[in-house]
BATI-786285 format. One record per residue (C-alpha): residue number from 1; y, x, z. Coordinates in Angstrom, 2 decimals, padded with zeros to 5 digits. Layout:
! BATI-786285
+-----+---------+---------+---------+
: num :      py :      px :      pz :
+-----+---------+---------+---------+
: NUM :       Y :       X :       Z :
...
+-----+---------+---------+---------+
This chain:
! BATI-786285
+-----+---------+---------+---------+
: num :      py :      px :      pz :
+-----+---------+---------+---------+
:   1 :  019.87 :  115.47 : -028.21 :
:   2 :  016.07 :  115.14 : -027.30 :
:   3 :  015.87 :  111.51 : -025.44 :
:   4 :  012.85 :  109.19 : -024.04 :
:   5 :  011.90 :  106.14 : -025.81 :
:   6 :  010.97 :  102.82 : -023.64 :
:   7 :  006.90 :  101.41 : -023.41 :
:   8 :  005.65 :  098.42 : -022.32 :
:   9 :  002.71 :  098.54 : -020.39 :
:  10 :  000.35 :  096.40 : -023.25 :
:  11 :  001.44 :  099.15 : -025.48 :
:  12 :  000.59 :  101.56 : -023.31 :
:  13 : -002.96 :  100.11 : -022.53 :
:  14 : -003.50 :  099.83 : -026.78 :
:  15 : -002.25 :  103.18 : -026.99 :
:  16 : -004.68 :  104.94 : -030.45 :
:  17 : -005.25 :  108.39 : -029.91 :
:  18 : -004.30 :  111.17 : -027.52 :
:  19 : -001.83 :  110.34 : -024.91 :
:  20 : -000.58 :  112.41 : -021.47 :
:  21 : -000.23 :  109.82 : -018.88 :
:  22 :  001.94 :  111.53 : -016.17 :
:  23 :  002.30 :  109.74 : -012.56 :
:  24 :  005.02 :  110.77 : -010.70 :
:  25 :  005.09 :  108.77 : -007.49 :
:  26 :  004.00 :  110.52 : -004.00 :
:  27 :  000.69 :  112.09 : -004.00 :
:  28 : -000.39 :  109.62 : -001.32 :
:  29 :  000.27 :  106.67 : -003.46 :
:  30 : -001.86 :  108.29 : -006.80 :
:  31 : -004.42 :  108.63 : -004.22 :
:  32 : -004.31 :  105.13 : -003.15 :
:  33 : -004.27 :  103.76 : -007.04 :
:  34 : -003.12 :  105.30 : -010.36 :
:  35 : -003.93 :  104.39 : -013.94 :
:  36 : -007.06 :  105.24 : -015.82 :
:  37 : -006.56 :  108.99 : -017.03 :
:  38 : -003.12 :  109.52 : -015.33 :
:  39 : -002.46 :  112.53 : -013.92 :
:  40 : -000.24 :  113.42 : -011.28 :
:  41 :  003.43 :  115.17 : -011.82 :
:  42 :  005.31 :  116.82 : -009.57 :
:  43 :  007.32 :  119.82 : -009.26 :
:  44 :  004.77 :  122.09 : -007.88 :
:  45 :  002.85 :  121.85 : -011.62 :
:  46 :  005.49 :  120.77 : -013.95 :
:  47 :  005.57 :  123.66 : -015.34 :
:  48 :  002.16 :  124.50 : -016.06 :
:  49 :  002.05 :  120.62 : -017.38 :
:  50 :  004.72 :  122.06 : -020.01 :
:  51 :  002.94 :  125.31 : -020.78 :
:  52 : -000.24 :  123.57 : -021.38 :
:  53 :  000.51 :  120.61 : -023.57 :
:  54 :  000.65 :  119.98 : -027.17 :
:  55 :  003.96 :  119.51 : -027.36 :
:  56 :  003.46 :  116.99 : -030.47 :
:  57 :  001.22 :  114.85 : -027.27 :
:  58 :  002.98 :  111.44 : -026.94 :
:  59 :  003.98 :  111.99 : -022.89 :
:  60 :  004.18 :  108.63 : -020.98 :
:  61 :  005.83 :  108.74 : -017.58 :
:  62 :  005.40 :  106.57 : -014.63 :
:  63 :  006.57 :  105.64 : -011.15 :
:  64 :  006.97 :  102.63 : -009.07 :
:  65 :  008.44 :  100.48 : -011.23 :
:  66 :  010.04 :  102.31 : -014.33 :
:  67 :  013.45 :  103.40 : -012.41 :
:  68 :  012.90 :  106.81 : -011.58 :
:  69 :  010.31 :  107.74 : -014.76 :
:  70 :  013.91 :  107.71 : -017.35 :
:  71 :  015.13 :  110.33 : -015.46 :
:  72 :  011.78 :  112.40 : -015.41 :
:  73 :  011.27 :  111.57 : -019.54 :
:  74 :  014.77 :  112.59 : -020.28 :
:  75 :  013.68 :  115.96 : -019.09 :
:  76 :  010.17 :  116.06 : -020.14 :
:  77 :  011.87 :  115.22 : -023.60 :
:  78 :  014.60 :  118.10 : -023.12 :
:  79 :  011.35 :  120.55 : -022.96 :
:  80 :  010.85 :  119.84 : -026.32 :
:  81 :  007.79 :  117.27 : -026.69 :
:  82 :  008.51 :  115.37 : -029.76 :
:  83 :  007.04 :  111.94 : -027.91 :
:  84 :  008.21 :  110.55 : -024.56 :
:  85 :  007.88 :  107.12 : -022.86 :
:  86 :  008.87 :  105.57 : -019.73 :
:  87 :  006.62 :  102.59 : -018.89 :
:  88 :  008.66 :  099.88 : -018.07 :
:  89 :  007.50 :  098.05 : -014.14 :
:  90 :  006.13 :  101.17 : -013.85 :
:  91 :  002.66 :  101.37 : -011.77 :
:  92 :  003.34 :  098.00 : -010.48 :
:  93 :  003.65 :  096.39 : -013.45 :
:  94 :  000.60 :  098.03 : -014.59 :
:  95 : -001.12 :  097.01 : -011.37 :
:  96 : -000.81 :  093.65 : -012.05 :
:  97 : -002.07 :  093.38 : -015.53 :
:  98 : -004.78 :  096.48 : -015.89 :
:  99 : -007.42 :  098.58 : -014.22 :
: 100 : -006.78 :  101.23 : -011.46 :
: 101 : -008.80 :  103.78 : -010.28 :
: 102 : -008.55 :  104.96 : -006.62 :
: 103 : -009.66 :  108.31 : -005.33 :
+-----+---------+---------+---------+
């Protein structure tokens, strides 16, 4: 069975190389802060996010604070992507340690 590995949020910040940072916390909270090159998930585009990447992309999930983002890598993982993360602390965690970008 396809499963999610965990990621701290210093490894995410050294991550080398391509990465898909995926946000999935309310749209009005990724407007009010999200991490440098995050995008926003949600099920309105999760499926075009699976059509339309690599599936051999390392995928690294987060929410508030690294509860609800196992549940959304175990199925990003099930959709076959050979690499999947949940941040642990989540945004918060990242908050405190590393830059955000607002919109």
């Amino acid at each position: 069975m396809t499963t999610f590995s965990h990621i701290s949020v210093q490894d995410v910040a050294n991550f080398d190389g391509d990465v898909a940072i995926v946000d999935i916390r309310d749209p009005q909270s990724y407007a009010n802060g999200h991490m440098p090159n995050a995008s926003p998930l949600n099920n309105d585009n999760f499926s075009a996010f699976v059509e339309n990447t690599p599936k051999d992309t390392p995928v690294v999930v987060v929410c508030y604070h690294g509860i609800s983002s196992q549940q959304a890598a175990q199925v990003i993982a099930q959709q076959g992507f050979a690499e999947v993360y949940s941040m642990d602390g989540g945004f918060e965690a990242w908050r405190a340690n590393q830059s955000v970008v607002t919109e």
